[in-house]
MIVEXMI-808767 format. One record per atom (N, C-alpha, C, O): residue number from 1; residue in three letters; atom name; x, y, z. Coordinates in Angstrom, 1 decimal. Example, Ala and Ser with C-alpha at 12.3 -4.5 7.8 and 13.67 -1.06 7.14 Angstrom:
# MIVEXMI-808767
- seq;type;atom;u;v;w
- 1;ALA;N;13.2;-5.7;7.8
- 1;ALA;CA;12.3;-4.5;7.8
- 1;ALA;C;13.2;-3.3;7.8
- 1;ALA;O;14.2;-3.3;8.5
- 2;SER;N;12.8;-2.2;7.1
- 2;SER;CA;13.7;-1.1;7.1
- 2;SER;C;12.9;0.0;7.9
- 2;SER;O;13.4;1.1;8.0
This chain:
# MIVEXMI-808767
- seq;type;atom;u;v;w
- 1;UNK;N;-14.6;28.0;-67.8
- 1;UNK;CA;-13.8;26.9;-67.4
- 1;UNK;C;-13.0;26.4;-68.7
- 1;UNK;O;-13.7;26.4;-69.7
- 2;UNK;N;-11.8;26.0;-68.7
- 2;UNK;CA;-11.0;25.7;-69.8
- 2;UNK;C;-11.1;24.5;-69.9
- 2;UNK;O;-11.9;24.0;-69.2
- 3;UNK;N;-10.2;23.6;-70.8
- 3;UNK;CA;-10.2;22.9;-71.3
- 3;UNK;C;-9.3;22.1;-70.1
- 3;UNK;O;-9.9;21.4;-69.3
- 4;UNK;N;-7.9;22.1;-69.8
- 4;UNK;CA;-7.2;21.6;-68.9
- 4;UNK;C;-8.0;21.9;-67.6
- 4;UNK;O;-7.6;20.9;-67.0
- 5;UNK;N;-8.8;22.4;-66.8
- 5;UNK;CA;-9.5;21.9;-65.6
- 5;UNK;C;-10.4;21.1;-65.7
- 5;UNK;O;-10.7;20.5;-64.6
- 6;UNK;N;-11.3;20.8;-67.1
- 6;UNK;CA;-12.8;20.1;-67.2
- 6;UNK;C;-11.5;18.7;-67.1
- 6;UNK;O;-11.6;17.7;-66.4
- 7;UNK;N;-10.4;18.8;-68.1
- 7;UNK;CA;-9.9;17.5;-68.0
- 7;UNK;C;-9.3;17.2;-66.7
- 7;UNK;O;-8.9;16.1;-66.7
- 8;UNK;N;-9.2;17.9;-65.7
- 8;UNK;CA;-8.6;17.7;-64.1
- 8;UNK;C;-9.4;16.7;-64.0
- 8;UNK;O;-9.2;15.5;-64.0
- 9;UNK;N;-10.7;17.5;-63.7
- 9;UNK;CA;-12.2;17.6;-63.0
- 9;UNK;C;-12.2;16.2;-63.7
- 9;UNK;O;-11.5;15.4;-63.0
- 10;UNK;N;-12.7;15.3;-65.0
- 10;UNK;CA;-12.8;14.2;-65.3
- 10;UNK;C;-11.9;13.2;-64.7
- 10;UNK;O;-12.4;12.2;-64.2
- 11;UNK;N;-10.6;13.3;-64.6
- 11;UNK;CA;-9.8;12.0;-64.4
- 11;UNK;C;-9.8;12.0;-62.7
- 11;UNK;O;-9.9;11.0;-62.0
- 12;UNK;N;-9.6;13.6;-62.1
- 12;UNK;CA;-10.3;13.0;-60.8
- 12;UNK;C;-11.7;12.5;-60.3
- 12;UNK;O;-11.9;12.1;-59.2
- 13;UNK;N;-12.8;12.6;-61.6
- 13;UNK;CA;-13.8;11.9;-61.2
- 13;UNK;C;-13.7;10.3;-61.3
- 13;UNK;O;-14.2;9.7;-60.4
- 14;UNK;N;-13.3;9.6;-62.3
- 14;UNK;CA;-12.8;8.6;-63.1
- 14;UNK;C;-12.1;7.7;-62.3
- 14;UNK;O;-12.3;6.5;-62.4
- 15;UNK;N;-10.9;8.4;-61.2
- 15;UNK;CA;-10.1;7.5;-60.9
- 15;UNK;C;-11.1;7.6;-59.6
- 15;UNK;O;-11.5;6.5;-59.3
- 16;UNK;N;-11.4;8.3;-59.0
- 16;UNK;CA;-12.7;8.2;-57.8
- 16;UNK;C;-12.9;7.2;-57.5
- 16;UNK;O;-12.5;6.3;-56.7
- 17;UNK;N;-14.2;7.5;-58.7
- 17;UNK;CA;-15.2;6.3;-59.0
- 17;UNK;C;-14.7;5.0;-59.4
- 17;UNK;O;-15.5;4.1;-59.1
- 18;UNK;N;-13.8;4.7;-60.1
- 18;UNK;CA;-13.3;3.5;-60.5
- 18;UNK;C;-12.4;3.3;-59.3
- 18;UNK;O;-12.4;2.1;-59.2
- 19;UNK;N;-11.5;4.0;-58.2
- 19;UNK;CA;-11.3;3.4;-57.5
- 19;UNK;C;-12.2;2.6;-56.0
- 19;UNK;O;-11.8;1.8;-55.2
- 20;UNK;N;-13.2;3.1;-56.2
- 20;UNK;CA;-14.1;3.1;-55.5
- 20;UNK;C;-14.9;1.9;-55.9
- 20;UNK;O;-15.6;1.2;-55.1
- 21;UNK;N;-14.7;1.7;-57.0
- 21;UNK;CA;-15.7;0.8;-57.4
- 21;UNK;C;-14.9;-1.0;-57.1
- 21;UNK;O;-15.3;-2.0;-56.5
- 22;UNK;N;-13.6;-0.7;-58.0
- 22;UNK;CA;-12.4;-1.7;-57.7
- 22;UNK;C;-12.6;-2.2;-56.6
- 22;UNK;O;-13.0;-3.4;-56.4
- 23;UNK;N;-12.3;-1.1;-55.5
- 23;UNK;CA;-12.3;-1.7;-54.0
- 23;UNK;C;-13.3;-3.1;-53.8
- 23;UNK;O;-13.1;-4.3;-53.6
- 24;UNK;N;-14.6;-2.2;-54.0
- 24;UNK;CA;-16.1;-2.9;-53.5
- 24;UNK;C;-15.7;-4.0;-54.4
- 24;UNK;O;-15.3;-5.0;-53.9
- 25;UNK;N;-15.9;-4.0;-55.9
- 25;UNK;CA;-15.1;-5.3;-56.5
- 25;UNK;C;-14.3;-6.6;-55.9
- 25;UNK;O;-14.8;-7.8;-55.8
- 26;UNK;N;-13.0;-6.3;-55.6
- 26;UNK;CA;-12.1;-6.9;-54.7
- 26;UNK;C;-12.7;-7.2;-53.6
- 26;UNK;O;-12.4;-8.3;-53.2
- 27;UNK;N;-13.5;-6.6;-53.0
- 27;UNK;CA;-13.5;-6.7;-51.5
- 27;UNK;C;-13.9;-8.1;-51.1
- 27;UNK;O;-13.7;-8.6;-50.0
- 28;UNK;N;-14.4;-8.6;-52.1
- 28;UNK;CA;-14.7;-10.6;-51.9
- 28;UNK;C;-13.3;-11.9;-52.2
- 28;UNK;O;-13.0;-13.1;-51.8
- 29;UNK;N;-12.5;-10.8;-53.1
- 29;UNK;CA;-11.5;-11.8;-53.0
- 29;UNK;C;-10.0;-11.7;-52.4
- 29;UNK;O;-9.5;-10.6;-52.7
- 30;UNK;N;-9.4;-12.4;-51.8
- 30;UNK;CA;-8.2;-12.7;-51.2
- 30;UNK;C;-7.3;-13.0;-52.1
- 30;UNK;O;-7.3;-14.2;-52.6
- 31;UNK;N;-6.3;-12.0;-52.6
- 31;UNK;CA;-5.4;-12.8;-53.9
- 31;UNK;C;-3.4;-12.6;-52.3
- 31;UNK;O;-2.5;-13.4;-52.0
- 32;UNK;N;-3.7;-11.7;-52.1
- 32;UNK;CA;-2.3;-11.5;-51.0
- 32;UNK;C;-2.5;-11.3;-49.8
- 32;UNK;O;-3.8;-11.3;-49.6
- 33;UNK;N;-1.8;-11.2;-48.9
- 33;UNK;CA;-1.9;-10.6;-47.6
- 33;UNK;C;-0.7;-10.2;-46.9
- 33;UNK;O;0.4;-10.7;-46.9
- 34;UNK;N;-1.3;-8.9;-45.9
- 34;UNK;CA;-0.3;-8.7;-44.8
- 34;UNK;C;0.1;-9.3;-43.8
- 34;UNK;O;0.3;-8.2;-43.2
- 35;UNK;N;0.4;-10.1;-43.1
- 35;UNK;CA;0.2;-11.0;-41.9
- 35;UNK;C;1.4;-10.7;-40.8
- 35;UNK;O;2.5;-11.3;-41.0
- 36;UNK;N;1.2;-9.7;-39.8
- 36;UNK;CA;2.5;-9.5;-38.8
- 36;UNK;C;1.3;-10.2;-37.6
- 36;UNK;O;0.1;-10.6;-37.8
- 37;UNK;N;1.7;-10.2;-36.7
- 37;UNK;CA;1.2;-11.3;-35.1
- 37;UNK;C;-0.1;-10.5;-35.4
- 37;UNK;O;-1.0;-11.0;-35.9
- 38;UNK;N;-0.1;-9.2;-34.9
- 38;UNK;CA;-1.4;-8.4;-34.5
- 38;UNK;C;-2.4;-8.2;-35.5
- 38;UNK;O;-3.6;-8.1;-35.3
- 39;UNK;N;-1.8;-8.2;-36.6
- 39;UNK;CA;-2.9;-7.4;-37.7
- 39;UNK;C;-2.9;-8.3;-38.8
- 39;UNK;O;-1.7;-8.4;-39.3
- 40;UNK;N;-3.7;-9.1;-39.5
- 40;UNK;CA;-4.1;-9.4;-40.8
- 40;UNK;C;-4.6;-9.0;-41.7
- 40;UNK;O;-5.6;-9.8;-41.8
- 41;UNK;N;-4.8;-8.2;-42.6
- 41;UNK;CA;-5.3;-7.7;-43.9
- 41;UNK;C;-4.9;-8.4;-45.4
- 41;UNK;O;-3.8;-8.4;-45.9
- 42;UNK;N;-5.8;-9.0;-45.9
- 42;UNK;CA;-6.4;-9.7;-47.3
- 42;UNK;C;-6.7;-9.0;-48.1
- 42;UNK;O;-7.8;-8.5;-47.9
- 43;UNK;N;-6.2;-8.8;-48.9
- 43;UNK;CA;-6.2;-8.2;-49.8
- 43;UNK;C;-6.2;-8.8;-51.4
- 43;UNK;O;-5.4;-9.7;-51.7
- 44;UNK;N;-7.1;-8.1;-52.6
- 44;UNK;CA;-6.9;-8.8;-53.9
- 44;UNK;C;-6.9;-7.5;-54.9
- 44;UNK;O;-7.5;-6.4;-55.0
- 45;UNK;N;-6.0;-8.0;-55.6
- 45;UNK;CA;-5.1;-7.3;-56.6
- 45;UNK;C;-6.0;-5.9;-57.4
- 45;UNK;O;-5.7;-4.8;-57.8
- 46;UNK;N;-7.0;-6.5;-57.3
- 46;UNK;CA;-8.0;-5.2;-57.5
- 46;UNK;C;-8.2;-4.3;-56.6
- 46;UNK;O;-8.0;-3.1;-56.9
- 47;UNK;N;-8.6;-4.5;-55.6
- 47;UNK;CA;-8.5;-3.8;-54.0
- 47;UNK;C;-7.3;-2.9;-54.3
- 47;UNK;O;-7.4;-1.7;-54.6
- 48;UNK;N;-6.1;-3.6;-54.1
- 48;UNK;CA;-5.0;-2.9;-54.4
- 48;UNK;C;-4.6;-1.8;-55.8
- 48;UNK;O;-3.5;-1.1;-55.8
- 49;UNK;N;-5.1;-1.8;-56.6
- 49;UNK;CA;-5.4;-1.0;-58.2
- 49;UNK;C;-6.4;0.0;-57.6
- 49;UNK;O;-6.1;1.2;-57.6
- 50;UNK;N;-7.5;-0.3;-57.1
- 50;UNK;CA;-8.3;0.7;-56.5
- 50;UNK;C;-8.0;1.6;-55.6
- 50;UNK;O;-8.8;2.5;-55.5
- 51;UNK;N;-7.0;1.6;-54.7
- 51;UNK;CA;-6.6;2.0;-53.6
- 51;UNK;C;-5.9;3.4;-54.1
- 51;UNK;O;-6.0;4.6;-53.8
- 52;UNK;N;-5.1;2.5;-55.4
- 52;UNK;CA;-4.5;3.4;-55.9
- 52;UNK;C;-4.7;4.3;-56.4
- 52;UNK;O;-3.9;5.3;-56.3
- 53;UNK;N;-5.9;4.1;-57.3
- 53;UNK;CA;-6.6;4.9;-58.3
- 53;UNK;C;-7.2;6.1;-57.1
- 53;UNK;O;-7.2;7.4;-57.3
- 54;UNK;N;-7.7;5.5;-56.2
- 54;UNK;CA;-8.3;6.5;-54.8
- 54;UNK;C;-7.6;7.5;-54.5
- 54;UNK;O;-8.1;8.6;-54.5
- 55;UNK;N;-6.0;7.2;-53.9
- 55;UNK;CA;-5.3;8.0;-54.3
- 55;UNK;C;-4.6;9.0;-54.6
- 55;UNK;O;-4.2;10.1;-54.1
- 56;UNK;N;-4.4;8.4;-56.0
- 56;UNK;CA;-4.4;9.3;-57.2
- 56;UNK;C;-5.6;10.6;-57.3
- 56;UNK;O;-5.6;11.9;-57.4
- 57;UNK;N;-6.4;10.0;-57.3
- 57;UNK;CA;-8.1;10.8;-57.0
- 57;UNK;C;-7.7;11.9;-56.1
- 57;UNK;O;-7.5;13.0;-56.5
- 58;UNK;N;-7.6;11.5;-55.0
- 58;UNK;CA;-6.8;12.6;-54.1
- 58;UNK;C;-6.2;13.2;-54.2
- 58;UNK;O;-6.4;14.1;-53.4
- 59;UNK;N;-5.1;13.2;-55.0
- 59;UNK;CA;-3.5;14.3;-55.0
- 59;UNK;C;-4.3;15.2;-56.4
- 59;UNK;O;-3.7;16.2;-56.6
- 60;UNK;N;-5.5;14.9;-57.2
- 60;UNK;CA;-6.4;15.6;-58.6
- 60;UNK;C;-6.8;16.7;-57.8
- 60;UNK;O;-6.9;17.8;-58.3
- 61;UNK;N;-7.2;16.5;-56.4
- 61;UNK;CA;-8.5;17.0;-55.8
- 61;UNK;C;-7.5;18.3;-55.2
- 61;UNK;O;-7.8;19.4;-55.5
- 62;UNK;N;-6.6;18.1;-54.6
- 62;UNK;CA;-5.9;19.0;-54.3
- 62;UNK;C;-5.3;19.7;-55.5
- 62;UNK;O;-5.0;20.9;-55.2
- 63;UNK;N;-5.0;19.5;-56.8
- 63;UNK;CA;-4.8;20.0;-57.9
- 63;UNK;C;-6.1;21.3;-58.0
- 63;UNK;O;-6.0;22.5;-58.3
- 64;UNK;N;-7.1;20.4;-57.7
- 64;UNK;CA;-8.6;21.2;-59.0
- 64;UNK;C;-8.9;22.2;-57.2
- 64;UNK;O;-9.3;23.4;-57.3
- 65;UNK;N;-8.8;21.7;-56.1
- 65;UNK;CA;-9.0;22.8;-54.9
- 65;UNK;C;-8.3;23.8;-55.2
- 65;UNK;O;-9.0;24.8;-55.0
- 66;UNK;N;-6.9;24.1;-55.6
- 66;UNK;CA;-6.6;25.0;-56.0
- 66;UNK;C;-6.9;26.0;-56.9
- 66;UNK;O;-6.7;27.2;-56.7
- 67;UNK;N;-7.3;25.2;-58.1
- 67;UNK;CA;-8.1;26.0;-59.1
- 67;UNK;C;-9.5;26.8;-58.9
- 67;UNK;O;-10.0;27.8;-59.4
- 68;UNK;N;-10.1;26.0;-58.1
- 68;UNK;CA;-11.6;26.6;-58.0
- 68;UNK;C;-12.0;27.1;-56.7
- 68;UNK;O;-11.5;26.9;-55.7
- 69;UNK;N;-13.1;27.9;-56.9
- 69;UNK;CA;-13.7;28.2;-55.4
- 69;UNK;C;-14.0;26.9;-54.9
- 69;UNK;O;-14.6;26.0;-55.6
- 70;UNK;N;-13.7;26.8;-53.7
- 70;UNK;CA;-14.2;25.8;-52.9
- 70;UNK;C;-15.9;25.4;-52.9
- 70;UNK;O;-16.3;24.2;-52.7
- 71;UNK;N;-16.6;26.4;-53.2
- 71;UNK;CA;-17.9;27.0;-52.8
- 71;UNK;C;-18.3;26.1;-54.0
- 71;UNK;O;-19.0;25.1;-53.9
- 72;UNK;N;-17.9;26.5;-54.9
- 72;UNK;CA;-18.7;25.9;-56.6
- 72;UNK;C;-18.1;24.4;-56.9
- 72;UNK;O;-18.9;23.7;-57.5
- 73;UNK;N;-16.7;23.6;-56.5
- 73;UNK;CA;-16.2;22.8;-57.2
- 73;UNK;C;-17.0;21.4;-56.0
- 73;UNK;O;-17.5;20.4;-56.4
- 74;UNK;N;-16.9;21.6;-54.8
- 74;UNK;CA;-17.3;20.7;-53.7
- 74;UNK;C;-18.6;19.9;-54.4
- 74;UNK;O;-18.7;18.7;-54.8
- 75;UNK;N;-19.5;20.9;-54.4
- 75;UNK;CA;-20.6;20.6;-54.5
- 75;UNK;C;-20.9;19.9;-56.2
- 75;UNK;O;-21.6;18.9;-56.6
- 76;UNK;N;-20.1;20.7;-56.8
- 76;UNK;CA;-20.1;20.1;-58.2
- 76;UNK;C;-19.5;18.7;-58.4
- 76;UNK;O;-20.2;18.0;-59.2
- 77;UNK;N;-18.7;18.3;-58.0
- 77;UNK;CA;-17.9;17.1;-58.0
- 77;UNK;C;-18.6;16.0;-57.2
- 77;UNK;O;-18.7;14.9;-57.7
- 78;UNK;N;-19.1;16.3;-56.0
- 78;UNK;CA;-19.7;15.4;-55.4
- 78;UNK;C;-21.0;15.2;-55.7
- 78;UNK;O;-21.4;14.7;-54.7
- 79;UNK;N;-21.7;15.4;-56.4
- 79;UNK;CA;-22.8;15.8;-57.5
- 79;UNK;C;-22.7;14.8;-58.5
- 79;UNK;O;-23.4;13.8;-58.5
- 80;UNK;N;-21.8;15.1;-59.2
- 80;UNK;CA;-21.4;13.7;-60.4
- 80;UNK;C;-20.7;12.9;-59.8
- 80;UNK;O;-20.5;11.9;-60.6
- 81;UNK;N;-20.2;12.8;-58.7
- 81;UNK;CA;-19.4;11.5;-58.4
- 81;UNK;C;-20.3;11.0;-58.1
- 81;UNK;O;-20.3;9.8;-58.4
- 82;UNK;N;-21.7;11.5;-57.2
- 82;UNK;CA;-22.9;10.6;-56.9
- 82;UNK;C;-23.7;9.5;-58.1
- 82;UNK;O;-24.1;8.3;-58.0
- 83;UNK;N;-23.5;10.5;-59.2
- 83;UNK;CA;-24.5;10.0;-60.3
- 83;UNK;C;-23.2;8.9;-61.0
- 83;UNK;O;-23.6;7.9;-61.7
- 84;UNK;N;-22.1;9.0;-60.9
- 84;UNK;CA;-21.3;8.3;-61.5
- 84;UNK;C;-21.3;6.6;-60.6
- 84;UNK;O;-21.1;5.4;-61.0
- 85;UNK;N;-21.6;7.1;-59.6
- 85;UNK;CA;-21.3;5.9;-58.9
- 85;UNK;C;-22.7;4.8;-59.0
- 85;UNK;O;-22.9;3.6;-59.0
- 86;UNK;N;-23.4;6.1;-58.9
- 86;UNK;CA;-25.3;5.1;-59.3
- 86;UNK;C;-25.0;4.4;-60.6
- 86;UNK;O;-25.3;3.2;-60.6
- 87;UNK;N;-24.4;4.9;-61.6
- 87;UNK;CA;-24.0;4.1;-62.6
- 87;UNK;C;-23.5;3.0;-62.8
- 87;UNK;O;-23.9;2.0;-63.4
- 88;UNK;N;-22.0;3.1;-62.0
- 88;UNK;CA;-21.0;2.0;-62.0
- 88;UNK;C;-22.1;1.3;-61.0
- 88;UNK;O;-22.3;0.4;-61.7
- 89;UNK;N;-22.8;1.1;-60.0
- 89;UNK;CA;-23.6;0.1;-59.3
- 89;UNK;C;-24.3;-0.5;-60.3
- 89;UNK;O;-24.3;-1.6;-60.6
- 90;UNK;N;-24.8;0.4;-60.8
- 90;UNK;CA;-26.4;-0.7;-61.9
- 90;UNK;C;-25.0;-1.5;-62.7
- 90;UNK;O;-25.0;-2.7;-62.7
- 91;UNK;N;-24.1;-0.7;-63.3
- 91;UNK;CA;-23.6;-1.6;-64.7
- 91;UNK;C;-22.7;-2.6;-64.5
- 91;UNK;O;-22.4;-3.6;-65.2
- 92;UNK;N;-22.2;-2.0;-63.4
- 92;UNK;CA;-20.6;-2.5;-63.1
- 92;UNK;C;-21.0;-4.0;-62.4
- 92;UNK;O;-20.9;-5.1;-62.9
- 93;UNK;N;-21.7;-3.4;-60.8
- 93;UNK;CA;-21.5;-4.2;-59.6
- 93;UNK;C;-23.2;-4.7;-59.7
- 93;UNK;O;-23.7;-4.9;-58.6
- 94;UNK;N;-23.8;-4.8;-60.7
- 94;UNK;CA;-25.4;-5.1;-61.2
- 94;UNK;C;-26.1;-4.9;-59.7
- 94;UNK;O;-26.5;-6.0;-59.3
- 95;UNK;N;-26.2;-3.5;-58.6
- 95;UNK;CA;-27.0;-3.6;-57.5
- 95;UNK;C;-28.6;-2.8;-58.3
- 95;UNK;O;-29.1;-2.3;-59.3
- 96;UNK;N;-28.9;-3.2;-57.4
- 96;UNK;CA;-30.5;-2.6;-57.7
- 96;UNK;C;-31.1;-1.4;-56.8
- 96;UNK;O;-31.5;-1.2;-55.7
- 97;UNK;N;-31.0;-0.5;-58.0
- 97;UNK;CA;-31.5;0.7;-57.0
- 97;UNK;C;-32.7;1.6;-57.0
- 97;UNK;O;-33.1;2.3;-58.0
- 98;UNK;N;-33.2;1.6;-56.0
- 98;UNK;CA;-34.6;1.6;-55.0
- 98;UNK;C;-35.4;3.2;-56.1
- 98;UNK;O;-34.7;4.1;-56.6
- 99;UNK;N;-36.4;3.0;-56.3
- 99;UNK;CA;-37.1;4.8;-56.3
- 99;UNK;C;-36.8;6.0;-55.7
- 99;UNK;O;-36.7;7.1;-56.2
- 100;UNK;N;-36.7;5.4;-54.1
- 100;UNK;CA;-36.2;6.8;-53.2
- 100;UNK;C;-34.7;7.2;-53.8
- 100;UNK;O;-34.5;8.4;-53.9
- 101;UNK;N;-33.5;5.9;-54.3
- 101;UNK;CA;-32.6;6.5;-54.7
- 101;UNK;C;-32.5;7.1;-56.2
- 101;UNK;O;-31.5;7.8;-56.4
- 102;UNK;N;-33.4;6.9;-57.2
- 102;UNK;CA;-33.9;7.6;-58.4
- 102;UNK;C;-34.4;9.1;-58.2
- 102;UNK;O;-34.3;10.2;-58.7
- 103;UNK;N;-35.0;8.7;-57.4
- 103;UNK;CA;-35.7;10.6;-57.3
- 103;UNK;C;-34.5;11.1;-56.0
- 103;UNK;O;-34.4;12.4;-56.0
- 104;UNK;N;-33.8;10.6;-55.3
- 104;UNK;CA;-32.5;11.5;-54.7
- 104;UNK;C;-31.6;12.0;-56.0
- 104;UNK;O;-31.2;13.1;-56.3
- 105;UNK;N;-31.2;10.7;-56.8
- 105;UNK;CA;-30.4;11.0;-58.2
- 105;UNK;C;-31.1;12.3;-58.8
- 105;UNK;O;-30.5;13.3;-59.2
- 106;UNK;N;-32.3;12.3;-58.8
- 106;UNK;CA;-33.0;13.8;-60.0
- 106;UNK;C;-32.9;14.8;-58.8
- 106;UNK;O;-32.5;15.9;-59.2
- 107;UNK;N;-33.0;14.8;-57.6
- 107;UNK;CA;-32.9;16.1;-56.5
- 107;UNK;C;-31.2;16.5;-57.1
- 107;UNK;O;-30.9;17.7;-57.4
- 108;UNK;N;-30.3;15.6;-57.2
- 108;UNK;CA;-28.4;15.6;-57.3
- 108;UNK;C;-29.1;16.4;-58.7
- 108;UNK;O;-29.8;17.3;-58.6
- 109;UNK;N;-28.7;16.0;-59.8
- 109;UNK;CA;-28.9;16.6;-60.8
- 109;UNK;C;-29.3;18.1;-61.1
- 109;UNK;O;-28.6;19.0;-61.7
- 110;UNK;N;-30.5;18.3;-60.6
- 110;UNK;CA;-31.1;19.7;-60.3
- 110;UNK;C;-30.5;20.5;-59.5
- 110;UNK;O;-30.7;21.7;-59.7
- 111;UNK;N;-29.8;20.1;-58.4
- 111;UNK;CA;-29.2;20.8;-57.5
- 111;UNK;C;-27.6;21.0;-58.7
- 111;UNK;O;-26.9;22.0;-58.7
- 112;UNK;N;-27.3;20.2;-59.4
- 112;UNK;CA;-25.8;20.4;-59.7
- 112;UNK;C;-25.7;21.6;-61.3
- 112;UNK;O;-24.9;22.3;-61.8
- 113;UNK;N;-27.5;21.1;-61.7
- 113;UNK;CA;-27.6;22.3;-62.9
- 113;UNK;C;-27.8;23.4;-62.0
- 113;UNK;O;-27.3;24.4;-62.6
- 114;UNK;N;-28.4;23.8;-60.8
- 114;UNK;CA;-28.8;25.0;-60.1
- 114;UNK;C;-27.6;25.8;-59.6
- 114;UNK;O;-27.6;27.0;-59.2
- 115;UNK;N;-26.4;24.9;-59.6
- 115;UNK;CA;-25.1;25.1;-58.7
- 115;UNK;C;-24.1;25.7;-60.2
- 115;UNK;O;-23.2;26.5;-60.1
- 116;UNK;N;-24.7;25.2;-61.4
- 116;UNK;CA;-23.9;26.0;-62.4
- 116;UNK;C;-24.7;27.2;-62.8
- 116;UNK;O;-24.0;28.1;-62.7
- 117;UNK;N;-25.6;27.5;-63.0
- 117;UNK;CA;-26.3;28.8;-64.0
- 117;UNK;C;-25.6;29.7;-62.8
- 117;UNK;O;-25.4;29.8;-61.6
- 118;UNK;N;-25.5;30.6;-64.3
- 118;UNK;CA;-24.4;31.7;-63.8
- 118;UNK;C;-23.1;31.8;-63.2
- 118;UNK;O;-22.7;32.8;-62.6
- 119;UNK;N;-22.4;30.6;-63.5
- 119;UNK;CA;-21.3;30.5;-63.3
- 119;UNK;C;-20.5;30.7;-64.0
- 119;UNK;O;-19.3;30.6;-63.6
């Protein structure tokens, strides 16, 4: 793996997870809104940065689908996006997380070193 896909692979994990995280952030506060008769959506400025970042995440993912087997990158990516996101909870959004989800985190891990050897 080169240097220009590991950096794909990072900024679409990055804007992911940080958009993902944004959202859940935002999702308590109301800074704008949509308002036509039928539909209201509230929205705050972070919500909206995260959406974006989401995305962006998206249009990476189709970038790095191209580059890799499907077979090796899926599992790989959603692997660290898992563990990235257990992170941004403890540090970011300070949630508290359970044993069952620590020893799921070490099953992710083991499965994502098992998913590289020999690759």
């Amino acid at each position: 793996m080169n240097i220009v896909n590991i950096l794909f692979i990072g900024v679409y994990l990055l804007c992911s997870v940080g958009g993902l995280t944004l959202v859940k952030v935002g999702a308590g506060h109301n800074s704008f809104s949509l308002n036509p008769s039928f539909f209201n959506l509230q929205l705050s400025y972070l919500t909206v940065i995260g959406l974006i970042l989401y995305i962006f995440s998206f249009l990476m993912w189709i970038v790095i689908v191209g580059r890799f087997n499907l077979s090796y990158i899926q599992p790989l990516t959603t692997g660290l996006s898992y563990i990235l996101i257990i992170a941004a909870s403890i540090f970011i959004l300070r949630e508290v997380i359970t044993p069952f989800q620590w020893a799921g985190l070490v099953f992710i891990l083991i499965g994502v070193v098992l998913m590289n050897i020999g690759h």
